[in-house]
C-alpha angles and dihedrals in degrees: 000000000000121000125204109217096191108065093038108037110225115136110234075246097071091040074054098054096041097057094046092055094049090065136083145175116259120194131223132188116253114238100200106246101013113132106225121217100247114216108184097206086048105047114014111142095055103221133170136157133235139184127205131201128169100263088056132086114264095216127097117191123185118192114198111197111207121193091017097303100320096119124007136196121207140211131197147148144193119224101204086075113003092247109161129189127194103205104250094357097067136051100269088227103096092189087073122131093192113129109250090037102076138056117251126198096025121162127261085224125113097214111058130176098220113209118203112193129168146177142165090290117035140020101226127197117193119181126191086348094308125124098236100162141013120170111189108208097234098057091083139024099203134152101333092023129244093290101055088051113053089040094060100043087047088052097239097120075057143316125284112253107167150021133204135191102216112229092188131039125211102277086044097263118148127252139217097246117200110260082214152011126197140226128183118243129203115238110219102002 
């Protein structure tokens, strides 16, 4: 809908502010596996929430499905040691201690609300409301190079249209699958 200002008033800030109180984050339960539909005015950031406890896997893979599954980006990442890899970005050996390759600042807590955010420019990790990575796509030029990196991840080889939290790895470990993800909703629309 378009609103006049002008006649009314009202600065594009306050429309601004009113939108972004009206929404709120609504949870939903993870199915292992499921590929979930991604809306990026619904759900951007991805977030979702895990808990770890000592009889459960410590990896966390993410799959992102672009042009309805005819190319696809990963991200994962180990907590033994923070290694993080972003599929075709990062070194695929999560036990690296290069700088660049792990998470930094990351809660002692075993529950953590994971945050996934991305541009044209970075690929950016946020847990329990801590920066903990950023890769800037032009730090590296890796497996696809930088372009085809940072391309993919920004959505401009093709948009983004579903999400999957990953039950099995490759070599058929298990993985620590998120308990929730999380979509805004709109109160009163």
């Amino acid at each position: 809908a378009v609103v006049s200002t002008q006649s009314t008033g009202v600065s594009i800030l306050t429309l601004i502010f009113v939108f972004a109180s009206e929404c709120k984050w609504q949870s939903h339960s993870v199915i292992p596996d499921e590929k979930y539909r991604y809306n990026r005015h619904l759900t951007s950031p991805l977030r979702f929430k895990t808990v770890t406890s000592n009889d459960q896997p410590f990896q966390t893979w993410v799959t992102f499905y672009y042009n309805d599954g005819k190319s696809w980006g990963q991200l994962r990442w180990k907590e033994s040691n923070w290694g993080v890899e972003l599929y075709g970005c990062t070194d695929d050996k999560l036990y690296t201690t290069r700088a660049g390759d792990q998470f930094s600042n990351i809660s002692e807590s075993a529950e953590k609300v994971w945050e996934l955010s991305w541009n044209e420019t970075f690929f950016s990790v946020d847990c329990n409301g801590r920066g903990v990575w950023r890769f800037r796509f032009s730090d590296k030029l890796r497996e696809f190079g930088e372009e085809r990196c940072s391309l993919m991840y920004s959505e401009k080889l093709g948009i983004l249209t579903k999400f999957r939290f990953n039950k099995i790895g490759t070599h058929g470990e298990l993985l620590n699958v998120p308990k929730l993800f999380f979509t805004r909703s709109h109160v009163g629309l």
